[in-house]
N, C-alpha and C positions, 0 to 999 in steps of 0.2 A: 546214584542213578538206578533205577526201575530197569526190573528184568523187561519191560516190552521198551522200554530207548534202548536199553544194550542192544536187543536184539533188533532193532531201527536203524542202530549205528552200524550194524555188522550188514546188514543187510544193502546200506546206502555205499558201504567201502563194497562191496561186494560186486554189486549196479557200476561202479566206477570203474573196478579194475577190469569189469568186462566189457565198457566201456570204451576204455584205452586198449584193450583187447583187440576189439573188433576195427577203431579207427588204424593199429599197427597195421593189420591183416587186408584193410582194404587199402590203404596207401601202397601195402606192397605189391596187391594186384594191381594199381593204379601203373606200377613203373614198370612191367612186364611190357617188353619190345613188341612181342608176337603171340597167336594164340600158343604157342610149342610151352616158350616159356612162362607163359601163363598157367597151359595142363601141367608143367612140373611143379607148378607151384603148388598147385591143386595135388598133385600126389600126393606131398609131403603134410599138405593138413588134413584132409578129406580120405575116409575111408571107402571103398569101393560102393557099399551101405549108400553114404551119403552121397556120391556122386549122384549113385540110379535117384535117390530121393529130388535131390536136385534138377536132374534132366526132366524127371517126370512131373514135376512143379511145373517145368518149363512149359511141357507137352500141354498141361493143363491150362495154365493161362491163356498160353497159344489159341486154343481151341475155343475157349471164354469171348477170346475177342474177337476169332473169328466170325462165331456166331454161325455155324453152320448145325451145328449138333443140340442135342438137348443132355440135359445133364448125367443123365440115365445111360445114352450111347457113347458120353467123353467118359461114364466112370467103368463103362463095360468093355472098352476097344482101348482106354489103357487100365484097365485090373485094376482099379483104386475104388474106392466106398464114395458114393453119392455124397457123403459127408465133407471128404475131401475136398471135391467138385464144389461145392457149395459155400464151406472155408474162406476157396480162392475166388470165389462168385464175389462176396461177402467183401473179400477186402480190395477187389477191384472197384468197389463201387465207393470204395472211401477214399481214392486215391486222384489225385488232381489229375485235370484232362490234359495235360502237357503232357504227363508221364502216359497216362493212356495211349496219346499217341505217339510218340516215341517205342514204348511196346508193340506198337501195331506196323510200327514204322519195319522196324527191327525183328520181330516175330514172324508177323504174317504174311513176309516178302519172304521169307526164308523155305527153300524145298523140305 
């Protein structure tokens, strides 16, 4: 075998076990009763870091589909780079209009 298949093969076992990773971790959010035991769930993977990264993904999308602001005022009222803002612009727009509105369902109902 070629050093670029080894380094193919390592890479696709690599892709899989994160993979199985990610389907454990969301099945297990899946069987959480309540939000309670869902936030504890959430302690034990997620570091405080990643929590804020997360809400502020949230805050951003949020705001994307509201459509109230311009890109410039969602990256300045929550402290994130235009770049960010844009990112999330980017991958709303590749995503099916079921999920769009279900996000808007569930987002933009929300205080």
């Amino acid at each position: 075998m070629k050093k670029a298949e080894i380094a193919e093969d390592i890479e696709n076992k690599y892709i899989a076990q994160y993979q199985d990773g990610w389907n454990a971790f969301m099945k297990l959010c899946l069987t959480a009763k309540n939000s309670d035991a869902l936030s504890s769930v959430f302690e034990i993977f997620l570091t405080p870091e990643e929590k804020k990264d997360i809400a502020t993904r949230c805050l951003i999308v949020k705001d994307l589909l509201e459509e109230q602001k311009t890109q410039r005022e969602m990256a300045k009222d929550l402290k994130v780079s235009i770049a960010k803002i844009t990112r999330g612009s980017n991958e709303l727009k590749r995503q099916d209009e079921k999920l769009i509105h279900y996000l808007k369902r569930f987002l933009c109902s929300a205080p």
